[in-house]
GUGU-345451 format. One line per field, with one value per residue (C-alpha): chain; residue in three letters; x, y, z. Coordinates in Angstrom, 2 decimals, padded with zeros to 5 digits, always signed. Example, Ala and Ser with C-alpha at 12.3 -4.5 7.8 and 13.67 -1.06 7.14 Angstrom:
# GUGU-345451
chain: (A_A)
res: (ALA_SER)
px: (+012.30_+013.67)
py: (-004.50_-001.06)
pz: (+007.80_+007.14)
//
This chain:
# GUGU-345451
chain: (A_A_A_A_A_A_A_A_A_A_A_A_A_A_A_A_A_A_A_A_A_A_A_A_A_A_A_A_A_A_A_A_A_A_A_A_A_A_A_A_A_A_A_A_A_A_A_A_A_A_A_A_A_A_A_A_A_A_A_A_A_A_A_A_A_A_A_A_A_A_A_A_A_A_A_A_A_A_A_A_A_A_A_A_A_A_A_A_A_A_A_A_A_A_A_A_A_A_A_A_A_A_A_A_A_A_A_A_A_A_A_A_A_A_A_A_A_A_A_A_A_A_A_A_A_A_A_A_A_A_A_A_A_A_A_A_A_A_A_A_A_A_A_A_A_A_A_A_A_A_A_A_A_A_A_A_A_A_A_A_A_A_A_A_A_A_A_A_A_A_A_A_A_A_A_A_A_A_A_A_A_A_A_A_A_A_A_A_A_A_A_A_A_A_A_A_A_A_A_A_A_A_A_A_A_A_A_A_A_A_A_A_A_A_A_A_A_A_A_A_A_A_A_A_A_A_A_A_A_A_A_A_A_A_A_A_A_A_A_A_A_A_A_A_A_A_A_A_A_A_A_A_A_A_A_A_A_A_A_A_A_A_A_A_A_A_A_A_A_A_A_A_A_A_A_A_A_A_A_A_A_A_A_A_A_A_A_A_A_A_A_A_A_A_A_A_A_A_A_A_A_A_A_A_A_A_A_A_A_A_A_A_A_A_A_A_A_A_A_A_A_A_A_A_A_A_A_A_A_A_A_A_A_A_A_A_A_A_A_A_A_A_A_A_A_A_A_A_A_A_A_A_A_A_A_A_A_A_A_A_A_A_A_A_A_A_A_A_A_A_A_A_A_A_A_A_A_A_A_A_A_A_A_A_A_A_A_A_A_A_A_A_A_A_A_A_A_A_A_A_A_A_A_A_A_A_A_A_A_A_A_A_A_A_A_A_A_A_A_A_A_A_A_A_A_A_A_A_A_A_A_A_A_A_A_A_A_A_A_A_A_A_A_A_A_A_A_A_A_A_A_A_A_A_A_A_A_A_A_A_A_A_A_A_A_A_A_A_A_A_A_A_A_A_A_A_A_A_A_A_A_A_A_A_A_A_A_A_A_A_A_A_A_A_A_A_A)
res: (UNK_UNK_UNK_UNK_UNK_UNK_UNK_UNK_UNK_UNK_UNK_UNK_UNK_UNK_UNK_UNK_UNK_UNK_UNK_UNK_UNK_UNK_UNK_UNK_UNK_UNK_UNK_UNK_UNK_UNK_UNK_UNK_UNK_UNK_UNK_UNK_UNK_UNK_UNK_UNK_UNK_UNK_UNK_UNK_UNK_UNK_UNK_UNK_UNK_UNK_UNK_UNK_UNK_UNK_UNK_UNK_UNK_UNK_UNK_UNK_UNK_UNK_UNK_UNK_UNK_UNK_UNK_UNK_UNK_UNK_UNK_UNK_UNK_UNK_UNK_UNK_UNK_UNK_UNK_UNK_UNK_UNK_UNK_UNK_UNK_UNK_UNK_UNK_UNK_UNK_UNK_UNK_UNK_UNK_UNK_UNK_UNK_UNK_UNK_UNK_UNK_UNK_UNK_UNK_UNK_UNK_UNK_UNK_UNK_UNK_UNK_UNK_UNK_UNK_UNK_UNK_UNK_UNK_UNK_UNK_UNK_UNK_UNK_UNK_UNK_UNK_UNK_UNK_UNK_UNK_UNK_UNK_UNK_UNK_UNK_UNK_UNK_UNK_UNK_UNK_UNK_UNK_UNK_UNK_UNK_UNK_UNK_UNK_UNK_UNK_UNK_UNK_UNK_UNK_UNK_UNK_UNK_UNK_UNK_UNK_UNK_UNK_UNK_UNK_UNK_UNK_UNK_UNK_UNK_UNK_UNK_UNK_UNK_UNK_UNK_UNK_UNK_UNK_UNK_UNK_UNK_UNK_UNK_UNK_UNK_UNK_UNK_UNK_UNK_UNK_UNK_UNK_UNK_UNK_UNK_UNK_UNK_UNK_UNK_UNK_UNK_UNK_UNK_UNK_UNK_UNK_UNK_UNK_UNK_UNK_UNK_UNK_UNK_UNK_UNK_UNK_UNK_UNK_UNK_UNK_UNK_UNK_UNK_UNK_UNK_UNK_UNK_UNK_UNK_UNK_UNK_UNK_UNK_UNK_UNK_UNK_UNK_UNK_UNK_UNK_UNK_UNK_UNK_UNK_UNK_UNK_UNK_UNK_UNK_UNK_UNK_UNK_UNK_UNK_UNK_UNK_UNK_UNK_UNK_UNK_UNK_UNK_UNK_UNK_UNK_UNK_UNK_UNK_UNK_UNK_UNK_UNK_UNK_UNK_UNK_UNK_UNK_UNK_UNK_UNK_UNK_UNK_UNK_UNK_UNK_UNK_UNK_UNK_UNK_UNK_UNK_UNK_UNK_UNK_UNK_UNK_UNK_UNK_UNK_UNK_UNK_UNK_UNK_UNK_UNK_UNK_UNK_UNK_UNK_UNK_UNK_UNK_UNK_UNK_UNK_UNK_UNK_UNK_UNK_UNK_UNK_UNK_UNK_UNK_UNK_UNK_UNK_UNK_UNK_UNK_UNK_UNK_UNK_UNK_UNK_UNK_UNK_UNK_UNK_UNK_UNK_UNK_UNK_UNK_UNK_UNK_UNK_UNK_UNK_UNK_UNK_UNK_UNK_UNK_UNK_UNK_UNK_UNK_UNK_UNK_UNK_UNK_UNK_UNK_UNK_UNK_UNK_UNK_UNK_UNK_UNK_UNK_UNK_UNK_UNK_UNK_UNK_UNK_UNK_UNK_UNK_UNK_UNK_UNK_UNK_UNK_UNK_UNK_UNK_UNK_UNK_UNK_UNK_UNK_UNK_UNK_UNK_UNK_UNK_UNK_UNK_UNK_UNK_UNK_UNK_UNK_UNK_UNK_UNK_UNK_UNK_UNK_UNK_UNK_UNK_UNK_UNK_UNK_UNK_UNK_UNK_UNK_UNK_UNK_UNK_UNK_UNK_UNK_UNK_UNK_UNK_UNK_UNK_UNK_UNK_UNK_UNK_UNK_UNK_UNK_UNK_UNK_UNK_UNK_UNK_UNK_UNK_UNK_UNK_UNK_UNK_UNK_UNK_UNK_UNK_UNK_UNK_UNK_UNK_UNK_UNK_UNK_UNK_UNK_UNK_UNK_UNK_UNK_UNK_UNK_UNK_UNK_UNK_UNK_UNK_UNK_UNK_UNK_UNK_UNK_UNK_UNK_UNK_UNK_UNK_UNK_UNK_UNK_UNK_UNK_UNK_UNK_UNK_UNK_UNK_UNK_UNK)
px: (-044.88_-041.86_-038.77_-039.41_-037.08_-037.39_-038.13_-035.12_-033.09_-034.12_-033.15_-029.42_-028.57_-030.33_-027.98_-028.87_-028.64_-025.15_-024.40_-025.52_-024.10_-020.62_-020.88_-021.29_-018.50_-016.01_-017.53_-014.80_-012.06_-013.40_-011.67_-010.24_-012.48_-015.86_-014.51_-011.41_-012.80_-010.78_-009.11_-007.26_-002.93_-003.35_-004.89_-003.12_+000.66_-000.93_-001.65_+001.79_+003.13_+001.97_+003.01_-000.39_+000.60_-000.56_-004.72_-003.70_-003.89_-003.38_-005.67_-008.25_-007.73_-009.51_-011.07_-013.24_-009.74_-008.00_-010.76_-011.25_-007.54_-008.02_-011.59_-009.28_-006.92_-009.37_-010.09_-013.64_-016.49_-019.31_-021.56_-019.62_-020.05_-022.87_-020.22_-017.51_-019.75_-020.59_-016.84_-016.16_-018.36_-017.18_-013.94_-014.34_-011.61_-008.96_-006.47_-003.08_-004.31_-007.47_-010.94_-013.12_-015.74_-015.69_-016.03_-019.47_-020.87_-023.94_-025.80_-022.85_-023.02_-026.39_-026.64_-023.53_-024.59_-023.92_-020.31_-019.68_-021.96_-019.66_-016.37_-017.54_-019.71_-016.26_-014.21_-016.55_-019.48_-020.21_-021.98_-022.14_-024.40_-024.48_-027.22_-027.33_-030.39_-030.75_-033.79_-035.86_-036.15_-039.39_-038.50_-036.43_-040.33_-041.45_-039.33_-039.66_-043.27_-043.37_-040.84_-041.52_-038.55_-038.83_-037.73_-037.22_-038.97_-037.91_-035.95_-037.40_-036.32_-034.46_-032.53_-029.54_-027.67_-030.42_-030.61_-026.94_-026.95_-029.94_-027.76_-026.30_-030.09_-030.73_-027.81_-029.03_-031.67_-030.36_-028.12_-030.69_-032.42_-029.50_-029.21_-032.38_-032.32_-028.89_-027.85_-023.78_-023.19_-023.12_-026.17_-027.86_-026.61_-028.29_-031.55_-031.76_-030.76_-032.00_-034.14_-036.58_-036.88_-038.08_-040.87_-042.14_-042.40_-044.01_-046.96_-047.23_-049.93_-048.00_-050.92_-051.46_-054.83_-056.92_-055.34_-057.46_-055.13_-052.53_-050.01_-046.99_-043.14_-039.98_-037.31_-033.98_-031.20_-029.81_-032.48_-033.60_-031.75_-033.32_-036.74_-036.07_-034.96_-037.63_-039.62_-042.53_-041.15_-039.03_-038.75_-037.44_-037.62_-038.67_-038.95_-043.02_-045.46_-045.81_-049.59_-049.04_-050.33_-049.73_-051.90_-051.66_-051.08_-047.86_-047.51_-044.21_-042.72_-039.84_-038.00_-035.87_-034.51_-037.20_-040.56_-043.04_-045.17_-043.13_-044.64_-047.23_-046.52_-048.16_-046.93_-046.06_-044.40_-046.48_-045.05_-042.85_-039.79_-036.33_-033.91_-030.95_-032.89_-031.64_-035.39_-036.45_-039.99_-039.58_-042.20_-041.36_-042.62_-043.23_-045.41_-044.27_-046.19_-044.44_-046.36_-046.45_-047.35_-046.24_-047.75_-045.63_-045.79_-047.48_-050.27_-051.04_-050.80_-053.31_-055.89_-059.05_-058.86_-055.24_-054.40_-056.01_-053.27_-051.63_-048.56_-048.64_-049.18_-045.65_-044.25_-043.79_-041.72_-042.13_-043.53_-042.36_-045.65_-047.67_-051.71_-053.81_-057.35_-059.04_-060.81_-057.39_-056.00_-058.98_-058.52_-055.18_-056.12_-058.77_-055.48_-053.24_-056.42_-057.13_-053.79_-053.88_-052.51_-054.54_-055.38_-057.13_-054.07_-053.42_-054.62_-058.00_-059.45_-063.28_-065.24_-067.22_-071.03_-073.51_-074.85_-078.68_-079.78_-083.45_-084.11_-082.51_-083.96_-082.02_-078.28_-077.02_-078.07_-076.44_-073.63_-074.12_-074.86_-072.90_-069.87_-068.55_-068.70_-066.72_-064.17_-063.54_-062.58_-060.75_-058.28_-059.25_-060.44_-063.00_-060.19_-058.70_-061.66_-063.60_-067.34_-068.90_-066.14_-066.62_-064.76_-065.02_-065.78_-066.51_-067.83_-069.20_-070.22_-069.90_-070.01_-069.51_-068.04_-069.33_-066.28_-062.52_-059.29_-055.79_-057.49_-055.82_-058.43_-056.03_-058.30_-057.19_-054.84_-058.04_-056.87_-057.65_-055.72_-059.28_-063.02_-066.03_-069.66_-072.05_-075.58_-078.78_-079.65_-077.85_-080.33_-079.45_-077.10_-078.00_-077.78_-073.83_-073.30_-074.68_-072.77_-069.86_-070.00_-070.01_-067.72_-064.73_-065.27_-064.66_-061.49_-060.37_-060.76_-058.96_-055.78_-057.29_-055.52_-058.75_-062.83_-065.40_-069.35_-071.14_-074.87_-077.01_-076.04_-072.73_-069.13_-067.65_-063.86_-062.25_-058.13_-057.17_-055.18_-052.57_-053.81_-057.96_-061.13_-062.92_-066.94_-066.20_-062.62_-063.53_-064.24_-067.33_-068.57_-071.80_-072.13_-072.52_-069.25_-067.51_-068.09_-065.87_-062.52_-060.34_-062.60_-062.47_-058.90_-059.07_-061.28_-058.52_-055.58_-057.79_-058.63_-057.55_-055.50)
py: (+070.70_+068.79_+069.36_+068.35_+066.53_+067.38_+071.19_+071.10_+069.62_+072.39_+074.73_+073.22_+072.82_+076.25_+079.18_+081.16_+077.74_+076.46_+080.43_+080.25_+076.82_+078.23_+081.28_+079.41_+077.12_+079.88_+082.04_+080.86_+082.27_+085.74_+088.01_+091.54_+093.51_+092.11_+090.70_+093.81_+096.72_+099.44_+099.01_+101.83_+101.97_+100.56_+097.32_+097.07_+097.35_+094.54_+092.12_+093.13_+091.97_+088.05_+088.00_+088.58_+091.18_+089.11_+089.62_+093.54_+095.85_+099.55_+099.80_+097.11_+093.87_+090.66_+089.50_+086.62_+085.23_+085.90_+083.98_+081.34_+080.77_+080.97_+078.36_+076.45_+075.16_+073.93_+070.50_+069.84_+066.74_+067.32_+065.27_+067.77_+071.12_+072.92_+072.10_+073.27_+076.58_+076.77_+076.57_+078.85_+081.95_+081.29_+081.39_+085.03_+085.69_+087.94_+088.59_+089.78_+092.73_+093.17_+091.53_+090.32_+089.17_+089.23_+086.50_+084.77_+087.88_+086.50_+089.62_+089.93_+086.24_+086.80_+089.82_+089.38_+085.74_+086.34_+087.38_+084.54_+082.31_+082.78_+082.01_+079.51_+077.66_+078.46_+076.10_+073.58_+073.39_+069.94_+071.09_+075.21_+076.69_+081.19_+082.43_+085.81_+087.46_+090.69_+090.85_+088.47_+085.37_+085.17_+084.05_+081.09_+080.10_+080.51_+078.03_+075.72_+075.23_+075.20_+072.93_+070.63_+071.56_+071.33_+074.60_+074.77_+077.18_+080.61_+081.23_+083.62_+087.37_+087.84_+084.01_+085.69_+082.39_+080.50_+083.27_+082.67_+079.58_+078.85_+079.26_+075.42_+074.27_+075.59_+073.91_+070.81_+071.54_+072.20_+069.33_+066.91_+068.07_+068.53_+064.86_+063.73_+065.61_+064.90_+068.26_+069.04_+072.16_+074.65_+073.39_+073.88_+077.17_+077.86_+076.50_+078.75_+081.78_+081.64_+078.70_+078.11_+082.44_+082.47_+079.87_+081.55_+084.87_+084.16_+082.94_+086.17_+089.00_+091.87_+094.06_+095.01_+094.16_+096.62_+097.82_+096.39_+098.12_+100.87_+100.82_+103.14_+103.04_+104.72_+105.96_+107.55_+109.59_+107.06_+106.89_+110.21_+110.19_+107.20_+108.65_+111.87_+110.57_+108.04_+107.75_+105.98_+102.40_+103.13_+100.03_+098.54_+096.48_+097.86_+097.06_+096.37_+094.43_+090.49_+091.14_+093.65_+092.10_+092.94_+096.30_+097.55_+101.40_+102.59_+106.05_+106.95_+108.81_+110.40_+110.43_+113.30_+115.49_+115.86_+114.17_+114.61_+112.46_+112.15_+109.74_+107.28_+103.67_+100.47_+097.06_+095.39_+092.13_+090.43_+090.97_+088.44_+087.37_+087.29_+085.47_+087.12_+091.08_+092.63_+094.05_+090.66_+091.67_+092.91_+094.44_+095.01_+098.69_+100.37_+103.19_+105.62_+109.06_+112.13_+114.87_+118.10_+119.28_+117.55_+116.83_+117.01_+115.16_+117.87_+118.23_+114.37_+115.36_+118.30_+116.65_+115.45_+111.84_+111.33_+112.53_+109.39_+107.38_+105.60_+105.65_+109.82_+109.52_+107.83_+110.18_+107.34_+105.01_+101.92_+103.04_+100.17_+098.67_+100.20_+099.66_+102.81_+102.66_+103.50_+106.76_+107.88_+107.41_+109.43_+111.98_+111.96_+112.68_+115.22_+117.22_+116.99_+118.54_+120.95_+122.59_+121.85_+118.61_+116.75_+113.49_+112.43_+110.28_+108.56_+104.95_+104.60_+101.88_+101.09_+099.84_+096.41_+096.97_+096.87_+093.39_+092.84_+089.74_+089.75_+088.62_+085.10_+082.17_+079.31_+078.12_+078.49_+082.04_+082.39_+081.00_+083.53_+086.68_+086.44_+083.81_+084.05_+087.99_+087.47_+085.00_+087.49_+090.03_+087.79_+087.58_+083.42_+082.95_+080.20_+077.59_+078.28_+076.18_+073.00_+072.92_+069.64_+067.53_+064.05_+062.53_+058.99_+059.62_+056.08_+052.43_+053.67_+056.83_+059.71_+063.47_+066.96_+069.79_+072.91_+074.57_+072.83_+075.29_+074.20_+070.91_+067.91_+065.06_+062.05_+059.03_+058.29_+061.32_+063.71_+067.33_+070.42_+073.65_+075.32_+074.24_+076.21_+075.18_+077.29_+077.00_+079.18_+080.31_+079.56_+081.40_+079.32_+077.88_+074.52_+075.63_+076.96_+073.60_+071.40_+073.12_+073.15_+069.40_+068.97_+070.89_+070.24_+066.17_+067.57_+069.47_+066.74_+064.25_+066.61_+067.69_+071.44_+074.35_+075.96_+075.90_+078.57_+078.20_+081.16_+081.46_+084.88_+085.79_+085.94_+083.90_+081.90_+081.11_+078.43_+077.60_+074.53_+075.97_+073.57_+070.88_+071.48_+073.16_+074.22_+075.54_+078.39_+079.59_+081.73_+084.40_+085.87_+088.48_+089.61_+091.19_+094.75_+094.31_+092.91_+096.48_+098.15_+098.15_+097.39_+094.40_+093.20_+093.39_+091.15_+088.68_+088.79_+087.96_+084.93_+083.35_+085.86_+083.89)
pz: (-165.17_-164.99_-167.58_-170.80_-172.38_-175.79_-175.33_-173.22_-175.86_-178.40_-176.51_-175.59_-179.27_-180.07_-180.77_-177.93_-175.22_-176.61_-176.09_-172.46_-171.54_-172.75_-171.43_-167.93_-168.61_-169.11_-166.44_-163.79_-165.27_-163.46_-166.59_-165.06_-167.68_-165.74_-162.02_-160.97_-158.57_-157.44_-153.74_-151.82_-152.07_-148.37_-149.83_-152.70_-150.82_-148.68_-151.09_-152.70_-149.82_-150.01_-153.16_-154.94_-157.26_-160.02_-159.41_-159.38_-162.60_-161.73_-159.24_-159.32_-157.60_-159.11_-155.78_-157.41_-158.03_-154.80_-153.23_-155.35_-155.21_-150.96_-151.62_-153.69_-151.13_-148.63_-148.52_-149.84_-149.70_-151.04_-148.66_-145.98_-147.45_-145.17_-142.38_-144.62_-145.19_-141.88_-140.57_-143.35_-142.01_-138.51_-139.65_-141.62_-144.52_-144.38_-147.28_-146.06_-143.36_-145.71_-143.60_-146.01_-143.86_-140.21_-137.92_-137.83_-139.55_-140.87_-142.26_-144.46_-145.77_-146.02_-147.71_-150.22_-151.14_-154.96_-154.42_-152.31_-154.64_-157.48_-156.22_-154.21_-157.71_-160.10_-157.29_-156.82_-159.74_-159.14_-155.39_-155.27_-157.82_-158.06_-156.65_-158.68_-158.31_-156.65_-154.73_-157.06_-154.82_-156.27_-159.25_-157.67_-155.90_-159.53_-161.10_-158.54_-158.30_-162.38_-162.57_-159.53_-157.27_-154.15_-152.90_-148.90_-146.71_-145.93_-142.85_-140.65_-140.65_-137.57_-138.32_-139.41_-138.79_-140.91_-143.43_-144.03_-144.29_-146.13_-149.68_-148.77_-148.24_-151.92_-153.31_-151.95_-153.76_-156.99_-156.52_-156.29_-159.45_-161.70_-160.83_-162.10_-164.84_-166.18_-166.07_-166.13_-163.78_-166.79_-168.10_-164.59_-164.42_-168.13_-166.86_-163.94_-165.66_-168.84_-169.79_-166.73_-166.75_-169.96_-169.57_-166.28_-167.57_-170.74_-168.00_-166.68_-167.99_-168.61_-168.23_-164.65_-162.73_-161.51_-157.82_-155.03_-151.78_-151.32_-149.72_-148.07_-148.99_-148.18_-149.56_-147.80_-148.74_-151.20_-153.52_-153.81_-157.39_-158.50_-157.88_-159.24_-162.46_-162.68_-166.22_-167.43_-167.81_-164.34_-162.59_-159.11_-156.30_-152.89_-149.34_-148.92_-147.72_-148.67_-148.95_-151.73_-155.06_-158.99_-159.74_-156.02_-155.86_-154.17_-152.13_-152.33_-148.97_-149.22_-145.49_-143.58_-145.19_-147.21_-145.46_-147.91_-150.75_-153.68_-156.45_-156.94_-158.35_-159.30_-157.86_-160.71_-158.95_-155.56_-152.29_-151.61_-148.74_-150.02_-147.48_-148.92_-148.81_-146.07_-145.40_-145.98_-147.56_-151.11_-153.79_-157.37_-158.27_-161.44_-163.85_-161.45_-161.66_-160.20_-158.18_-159.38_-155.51_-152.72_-149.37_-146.42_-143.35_-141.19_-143.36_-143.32_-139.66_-139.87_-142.22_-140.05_-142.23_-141.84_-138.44_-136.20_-138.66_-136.33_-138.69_-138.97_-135.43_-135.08_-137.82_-140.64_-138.40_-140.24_-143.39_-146.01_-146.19_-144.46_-145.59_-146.51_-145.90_-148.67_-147.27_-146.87_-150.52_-151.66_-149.37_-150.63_-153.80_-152.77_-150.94_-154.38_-156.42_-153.68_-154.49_-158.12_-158.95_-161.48_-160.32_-163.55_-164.25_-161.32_-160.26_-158.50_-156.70_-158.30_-155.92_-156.74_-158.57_-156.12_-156.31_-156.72_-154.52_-154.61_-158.14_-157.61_-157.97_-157.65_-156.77_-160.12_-160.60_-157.17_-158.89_-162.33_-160.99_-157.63_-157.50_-160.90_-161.22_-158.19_-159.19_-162.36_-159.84_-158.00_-161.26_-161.66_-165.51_-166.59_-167.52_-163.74_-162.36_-163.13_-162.20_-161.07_-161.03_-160.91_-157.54_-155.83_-152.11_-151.13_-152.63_-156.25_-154.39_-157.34_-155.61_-157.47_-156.09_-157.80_-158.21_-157.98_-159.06_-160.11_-160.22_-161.35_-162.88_-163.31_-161.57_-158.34_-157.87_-158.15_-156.41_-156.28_-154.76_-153.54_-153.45_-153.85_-153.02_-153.77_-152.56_-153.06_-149.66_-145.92_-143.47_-139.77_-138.37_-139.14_-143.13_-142.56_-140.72_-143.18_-146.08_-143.92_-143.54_-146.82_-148.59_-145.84_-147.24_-150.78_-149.56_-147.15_-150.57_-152.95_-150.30_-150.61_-149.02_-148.35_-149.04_-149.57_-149.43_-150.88_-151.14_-151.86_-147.98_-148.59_-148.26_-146.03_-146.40_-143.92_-143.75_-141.72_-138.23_-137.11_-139.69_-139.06_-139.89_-137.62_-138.47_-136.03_-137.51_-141.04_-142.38_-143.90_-145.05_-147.28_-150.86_-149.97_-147.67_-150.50_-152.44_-149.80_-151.52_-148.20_-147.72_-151.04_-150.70_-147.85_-149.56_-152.52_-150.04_-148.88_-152.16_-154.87_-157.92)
//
């Protein structure tokens, strides 16, 4: 959807938006109680010493202000400032004999972004914008695609250098829509942190999905106390896998000194990349349950399931999110009750119903008993599709794909995100090709990202490589393989909501 005005409005002259939009306006004066951390007598007799004894109190120093005094005095132009950034990191800062941030140290840019974000959107509002989440990039992606911003694509994770500098690409960004929407810089600011957060989260089900995967994650030295103290309505975000979705089950490992199975979680945000995470690859975790028992790394080792692991085999060397099989989670469990942990509690992957194909008839029992039941599991609801819509493929020509999702209907800007054409039976070659044919038209016409055919046989789910389909590039798999839970997960990745 795209910002509407009069909602908008509301909200400015609401209590809690004027609240917000002052809030942001007064935010640069960076007030000791909030902004002043405590420095050693080294650093504080060097900033005495350039005659900055005023952003001292005891001993904190106000750095936000020391630096936005330093930001201050450089000559800025907006239509120059990702070379100004640039020149900026490759300069480094140093305060007195105090290094801020080293030469050209990128990781540090990268990874302290909202420090930097701050200063740098109190000197100059009208370009720089704080970027203050801490590991929730996601919700940035959120906001954008809700509110039709064109958010730029992720840097890759060993483009330090791009990863840096990918804050200016998002101010751009920002820029550009503040713009259109009329938006002063404290008003922006509102939006992103209060407003637009709101309207994505009240889209979100805040009961999780039933887990479909499981997956491994570590924890070092430094958390330890976090996990120990965890309760009930514990939540955090983790280094994981990008593939990890809402409901997934987390094993919690525990590294040296301790190398053993902690606690088991739920994923209770996707997997997603965070250009500003240090690891990159981010999970949000939660509903932790702690084990009475643990099981060390040599018993993994031991156990006739677990020891062919190729991750116990390279003693959890990479563990942040790391797939389980699901043999292996259940063996898990059967270890835990073995030495008198009760499992009763804990998440559980339940396998798919068997799926009865002999009693159909026709496509659209195909389509009752088989592809819906499916699309259920799959998380998509009845209003997340639209069956037999009504498209224009050539002179008068009327065509109806069975199923269209995230489909918009508005006449000649008909599109849909997926397409699904079912059909009763495909027993050759010839069938698949045919049905092929014909449902790569309907996503070709509606700008899909994907299609699937399914008939009583199975599914067959084709992505464009390189900007094509091809009828030998998909996946497929049948009903019964759908019941295995590490295949269903799979199927879920591919076309799951």
């Amino acid at each position: 959807m795209r910002l509407n005005k009069y909602i908008w409005g509301l909200y400015k002259n609401s209590e809690q938006g004027s609240k917000q939009i002052k809030k942001w306006m007064e935010f640069a004066t960076f007030p000791d109680d909030i902004f002043a951390k405590e420095a050693s007598d080294t650093v504080i007799e060097s900033l005495k010493k350039i005659n900055l004894k005023r952003f001292i109190s005891n001993s904190n120093v106000n750095w936000y202000k020391i630096l936005k005094a330093h930001y201050n005095a450089k000559v800025f132009r907006p239509d120059e400032a990702k070379a100004f950034y640039i020149n900026w990191i490759g300069e480094g800062i140093e305060i007195g004999n105090t290094v801020i941030a080293e030469k050209n140290s990128f990781k540090s840019w990268t990874s302290d972004i909202a420090f930097y974000s701050l200063i740098l959107s109190a000197v100059h509002p009208e370009y720089f914008f704080p970027y203050i989440l801490d590991c929730e990039f996601f919700l940035f992606q959120k906001i954008g695609e809700e509110f039709e911003i064109p958010i730029p694509d992720v840097p890759k994770k060993n483009s330090w250098e791009d990863r840096a500098t990918y804050y200016i690409d998002l101010c751009d960004a920002f820029l550009e829509f503040r713009q259109i929407a009329d938006f002063s810089p404290p008003e922006l600011f509102a939006f992103l942190y209060d407003f637009a957060p709101l309207v994505v989260k009240e889209q979100t089900d805040q009961e999780l999905p039933s887990p479909s995967k499981v997956w491994f994650v570590g924890a070092n030295r430094n958390d330890f106390k976090f996990l120990d103290n965890a309760v009930t309505d514990s939540f955090d975000f983790w280094q994981g896998n990008v593939d990890a979705r809402r409901g997934d089950i987390i094993v919690m490992y525990c590294l040296t000194p301790r190398s053993y199975i902690h606690s088991i979680w739920r994923v209770s945000v996707d997997g997603f990349v965070d250009p500003f995470f240090y690891y990159y690859s981010a999970v949000g975790i939660s509903q932790p349950i702690k084990l009475d028992i643990i099981i060390t790394q040599k018993e993994l080792k031991m156990n006739p399931v677990w020891e062919n692991n190729p991750l116990i085999r390279k003693n959890l060397q990479g563990v942040n999110g790391y797939p389980i099989k699901y043999n292996e989670y259940i063996e898990l469990l059967t270890m835990l009750e073995a030495k008198g942990q009760n499992t009763a509690s804990f998440p559980k992957i339940k396998p798919t119903n068997k799926l009865e194909v002999d009693d159909l008839m026709d496509e659209r029992a195909v389509e009752i008993k088989l592809i819906e039941p499916l699309l259920n599991l799959l998380n998509y609801k009845p209003n997340d599709w639209i069956r037999q819509m009504s498209i224009k493929m050539g002179r008068g020509e009327r065509n109806y794909p069975d199923y269209c999702f995230n489909a918009n209907t508005k006449r000649g800007e008909e599109s849909a995100k997926m397409v699904l054409e079912s059909k009763f039976e495909i027993k050759t070659q010839k069938d698949l090709q045919d049905a092929y044919f014909q449902a790569k038209s309907y996503a070709l016409r509606l700008q899909a990202e994907k299609f699937v055919i399914a008939a009583k046989e199975g599914i067959w789910i084709f992505q464009p490589k390189n900007g094509y389909y091809k009828l030998n590039e998909q996946f497929s798999c049948n009903w019964v393989d759908i019941e295995n839970p590490d295949i269903f997960h799979l199927v879920k990745q591919l076309i799951g909501k």
